[in-house]
Each structure stands twice: as structure tokens, then as C-alpha cells.
N, C-alpha and C positions, 0 to 999 in steps of 0.2 A: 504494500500500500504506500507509493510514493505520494510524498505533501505535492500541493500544488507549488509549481516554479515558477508562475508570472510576477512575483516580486519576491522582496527578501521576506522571509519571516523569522520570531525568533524562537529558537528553543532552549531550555534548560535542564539541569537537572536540581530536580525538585527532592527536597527532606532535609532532616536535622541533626545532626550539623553536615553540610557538604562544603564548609568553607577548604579542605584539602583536597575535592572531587579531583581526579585526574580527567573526568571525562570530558571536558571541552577540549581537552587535547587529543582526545580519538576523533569528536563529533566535527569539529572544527578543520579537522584534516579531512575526512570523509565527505564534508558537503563540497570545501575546495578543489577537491581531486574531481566530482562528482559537475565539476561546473557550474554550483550554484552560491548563492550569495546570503544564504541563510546563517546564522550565528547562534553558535552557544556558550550559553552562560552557566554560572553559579545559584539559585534561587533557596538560597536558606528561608524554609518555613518549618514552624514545628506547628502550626495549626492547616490542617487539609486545607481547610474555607479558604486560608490566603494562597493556596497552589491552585483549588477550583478559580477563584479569581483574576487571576494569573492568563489561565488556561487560556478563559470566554474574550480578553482582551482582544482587540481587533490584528495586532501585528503578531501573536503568540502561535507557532505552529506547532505546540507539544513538548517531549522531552522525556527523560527517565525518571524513575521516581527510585528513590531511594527508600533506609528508614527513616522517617516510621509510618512512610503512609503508603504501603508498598497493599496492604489488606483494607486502610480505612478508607481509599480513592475509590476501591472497586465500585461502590454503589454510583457513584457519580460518574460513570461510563455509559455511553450509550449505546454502544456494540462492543462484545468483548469476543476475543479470537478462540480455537476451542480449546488452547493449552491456556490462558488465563481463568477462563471458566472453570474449568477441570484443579487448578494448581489453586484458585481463590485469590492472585494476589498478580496486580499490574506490577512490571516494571518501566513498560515503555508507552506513550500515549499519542497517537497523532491524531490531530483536529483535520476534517474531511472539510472541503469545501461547502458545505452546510453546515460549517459550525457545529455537528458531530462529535464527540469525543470518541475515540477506539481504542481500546484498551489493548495491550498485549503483551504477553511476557516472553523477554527471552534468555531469562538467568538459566532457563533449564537446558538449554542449550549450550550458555557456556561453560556450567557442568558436564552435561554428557558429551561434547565434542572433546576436551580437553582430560576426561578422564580416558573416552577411546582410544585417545594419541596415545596417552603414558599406557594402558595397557597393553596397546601393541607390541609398542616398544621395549615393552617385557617379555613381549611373545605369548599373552596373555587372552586367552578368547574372553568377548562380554558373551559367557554361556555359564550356567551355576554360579554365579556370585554370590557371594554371602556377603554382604555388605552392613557397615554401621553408620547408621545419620544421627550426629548429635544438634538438635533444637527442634523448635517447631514453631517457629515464625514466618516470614512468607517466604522468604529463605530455602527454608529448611521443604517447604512445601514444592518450592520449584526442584529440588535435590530429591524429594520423592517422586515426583512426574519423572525425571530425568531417569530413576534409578529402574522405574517399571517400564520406560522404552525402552528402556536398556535390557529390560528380559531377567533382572535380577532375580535368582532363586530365592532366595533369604534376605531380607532388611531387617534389623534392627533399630527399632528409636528409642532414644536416651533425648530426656529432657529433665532440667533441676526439678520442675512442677511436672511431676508426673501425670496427672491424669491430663495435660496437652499431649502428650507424648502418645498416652492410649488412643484418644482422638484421632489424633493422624494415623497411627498406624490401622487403627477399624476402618478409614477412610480408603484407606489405600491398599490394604488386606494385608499390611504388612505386622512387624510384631513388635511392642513397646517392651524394654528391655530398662527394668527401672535400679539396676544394679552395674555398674558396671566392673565390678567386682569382680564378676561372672566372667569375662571374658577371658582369663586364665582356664576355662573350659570349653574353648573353640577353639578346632581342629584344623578352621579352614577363615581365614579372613583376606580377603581382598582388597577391599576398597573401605576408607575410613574418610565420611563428609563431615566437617564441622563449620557449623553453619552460628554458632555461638558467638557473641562481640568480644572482638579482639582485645576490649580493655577488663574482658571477665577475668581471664587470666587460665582459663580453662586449660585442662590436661589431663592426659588416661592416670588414675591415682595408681596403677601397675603398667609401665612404658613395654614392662618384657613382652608381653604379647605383638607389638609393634617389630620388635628386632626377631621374634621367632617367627612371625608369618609374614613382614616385610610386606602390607596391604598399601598399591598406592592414595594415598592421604590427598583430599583436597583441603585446605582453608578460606574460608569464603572471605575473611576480614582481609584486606590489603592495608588499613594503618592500626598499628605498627606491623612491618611486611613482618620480621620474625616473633609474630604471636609467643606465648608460651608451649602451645601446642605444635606449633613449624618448627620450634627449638626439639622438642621432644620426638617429632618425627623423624627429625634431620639426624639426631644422636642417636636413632635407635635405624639408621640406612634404610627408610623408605623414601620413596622416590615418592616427591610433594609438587605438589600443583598450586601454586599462589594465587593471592585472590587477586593480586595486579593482572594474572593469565586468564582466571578468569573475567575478570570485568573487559580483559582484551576481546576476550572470544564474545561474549554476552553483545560488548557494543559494539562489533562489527555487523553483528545480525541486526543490533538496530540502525544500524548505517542504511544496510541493504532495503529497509522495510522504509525508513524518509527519503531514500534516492532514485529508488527502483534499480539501483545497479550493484556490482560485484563489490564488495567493501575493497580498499586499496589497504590489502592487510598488511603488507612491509612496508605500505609509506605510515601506518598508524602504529605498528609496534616502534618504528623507528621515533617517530614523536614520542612517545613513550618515554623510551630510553635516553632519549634523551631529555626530558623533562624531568624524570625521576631520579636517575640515576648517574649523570653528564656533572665533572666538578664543575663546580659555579653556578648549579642552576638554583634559580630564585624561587621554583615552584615550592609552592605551600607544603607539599607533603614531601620534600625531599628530603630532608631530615630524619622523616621515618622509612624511608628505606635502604638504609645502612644493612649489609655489607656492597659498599659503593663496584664492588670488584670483581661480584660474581650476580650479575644481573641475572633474572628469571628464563629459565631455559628457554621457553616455548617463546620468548620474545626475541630473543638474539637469533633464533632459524626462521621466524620470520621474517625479521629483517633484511637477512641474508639472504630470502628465498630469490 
């Protein structure tokens, strides 16, 4: 669903706090490359009403939405795609030439493209997975969409407030897992989502299962890049998926969806990398992604591609 191109329109990314968003450095490259004139910004709201207001304005043509209104916008959509119906929770919105709102989500996407890569690359079929999602926020809901295209055999949800955790997993038919104690009795682990805020501080209270079954780990937080749980992963040799790669992979699909064209993936990992992680750069969140010297895999092969 490309915006309209007869003039510039603007878009942002919408939620609270997104004063460190990197994404006007994806969107901004993608509409440029893309030949159009449209612009995004930063739009810190923590009340929905000021992002709906935003929206209805005459020059506004949409944007990403962040937390925490990634579950509370949905009712204010007025077509929603059938993975955001399905998942409960927009991340991406474009306004249709009728003033329309269309809802759509594509976190689940940059989950399951980005978990596919690193499986491969282990030589790892997506066939019987046993996999673990830690949260259940909108998050954690696209990381369950994701995990059931994915054909996962077994999921597990771990949430602090347990009965969200049951919720989602009856939702999904998967299975809420309210100890995670427990997991020094699995045979077989694959893939480990945490979809928890990066300033929780969260980690497996026993890492040994991590180093004996080596499941590739996404973290969905990108500030600060080395969460407590990416330190934990990293020490214990699973191969980790950051949530800088993912929010790479997630906003190239929403590139494709306001352009109607192919995302320009290595002119947008390249902005990236250089915005994040490049000495001297002045971006807001460059500070939290220290170690400057080993930038995130999946961004440095696209670059190169």
C-alpha cells in the first residue's frame, strides 16, 4: 500500500520515549532512494489522542508506532491488515487518500526473516522448534505470529505477570511456562525471543541451558544494544540477533509498504552504521551502542551486499 506521491507528506515515529529512535535514519533513506520527498521524524507522545491527532492532520502521511501505543492505536484504525488483526497490535500506519487510517504490523516479520537467516546459517531447518518467548506485550504478540509461520513445534511463554503469559499462549495454542527454573529440563531448545524492556534488566536466572543447547537468541530492545540478557547470551556462545537487526529488517518492510518499491537494504543498513556506530557520530543513541568495533552482523552483509 504505497502513500500517495503528489506532494510531500510527513511521517513519524510515534511513542514514548523515541527521543533515541534510529528510524528516521532507515525511513529517510528509503523514501530518498525511493524518489520521493516525504520526511520522517521523531513524534514523542505518551498519550495515543496526541499520535491520533497527529495522524488526521492535513500534511501527516502515517508512521511507526512504537511503545506504548503499539495495542492502544488499534481501535483507532480503520482497516487493519490480517497479521495486525491476528497479532492485536499496529506497528506501522498509513493514511489512504480518504483520510483512512490502515493499520499494519511488520515486527513479525523482522523476527521471523532475521531468525530464518541465523538459522540457516547454523544449518538449522525452521521444522520442530521448540522455542521460548519471554513477555506479552505487542511485542511479544508479533514474536508469537512470527513463531506459528514459522511452523514452531513447541513455544513457551514466560511472563513476570503470569496469567498474560497464559492469555497469549491459549490465544495462540501455545504453552505459558510460568517457571523458568524449569528449563534445566529441556532436551531441545532452539530459538530464545525476548521481547522484555531492555532497562528491566532481565536474564535466564540459570544461563547453563543457553551454553548447553546454544538456541539462536533474539532481543527485541536495541537501547542499550548489550541488554543484560545479549551479555548473557553472548557469554554463554549463542549466536544473537539484535534488536538494531531487527528494527532493520521490521522497517525495510515498512519502507516497501509507503513506497510500493524494493527497500534499498544496503543503502539503509549503511545509514545505520553509520549513524550508530561511525566515531563522531552525534546520533542520540550512539552512546548506547558501544562495543563501537564489532557492529551487528546482519548489518555489515548488508551493507556489503
Amino acid at each position: 500500500m504505497a502513500c500517495r506521491t503528489d506532494r510531500p507528506l510527513e511521517f513519524f515515529i510515534f511513542g514514548h520515549p523515541v527521543t533515541m529512535s534510529p528510524s528516521p535514519d532507515i525511513h529517510n533513506v528509503g523514501f530518498g532512494e525511493a524518489g520521493l520527498q516525504h520526511t520522517y521524524a521523531r513524534f514523542d507522545a505518551p498519550d495515543a489522542e496526541q499520535v491520533v491527532e497527529k495522524l488526521k492532520t492535513e500534511g501527516c502521511g502515517g508512521g511507526s508506532v512504537t511503545i506504548p501505543h503499539k495495542e492502544t492505536l488499534l481501535p483507532n484504525m480503520d482497516v487493519l491488515s490480517e497479521s495486525a488483526r491476528v497479532i492485536g497490535a499496529v506497528n506501522t500506519i498509513t493514511k489512504t487518500e480518504d483520510g483512512k487510517l490502515h493499520g499494519d504490523n511488520t515486527d513479525w516479520l523482522g523476527i521471523k526473516n532475521q531468525l530464518e537467516a541465523r538459522l540457516t546459517s547454523k544449518g538449522q531447518e525452521s521444522k520442530g522448534l521448540t522455542c521460548l518467548l519471554c513477555g506479552s506485550g505487542g511485542t511479544a504478540r508479533a514474536a508469537a505470529f512470527a513463531l506459528k509461520q514459522m511452523g514452531a513445534q513447541r513455544v513457551l511463554i514466560f511472563n513476570r505477570t503470569a496469567s498474560r503469559a497464559e492469555d497469549l499462549a491459549k490465544e495462540f495454542g501455545f504453552e505459558a511456562f510460568p517457571d523458568l527454573a524449569n528449563l534445566s529440563d529441556l532436551e531441545q531448545l532452539h530459538i530464545v525471543v525476548n521481547t522484555l524492556p531492555g532497562s528491566s534488566g532481565f536474564e535466564l536466572p540459570d544461563g547453563s541451558v543457553l551454553e548447553r543447547l546454544r538456541p539462536v537468541v533474539l532481543e527485541a530492545a536495541y537501547i542499550p544494544r548489550r541488554t543484560a540478557f545479549v551479555l548473557q547470551a553472548l557469554a554463554k556462545g549463542c549466536e544473537v540477533v539484535e534488536g538494531a537487526e531487527m528494527l532493520f529488517e521490521q522497517g525495510c518492510a515498512q519502507c516497501e509498504i509507503w513506497t510500493g518499491k524494493p527497500a534499498p537494504r544496503g543503502k539503509i543498513a549503511s545509514a545505520l552504521l553509520k549513524a550508530l556506530f561511525e566515531e563522531g557520530s552525534q546520533h542520540p543513541a550512539h552512546e548506547k551502542m558501544q562495543p563501537y568495533d564489532a557492529p551487528p552482523k546482519a548489518l555489515v552483509l548488508e551493507a556489503m551486499a
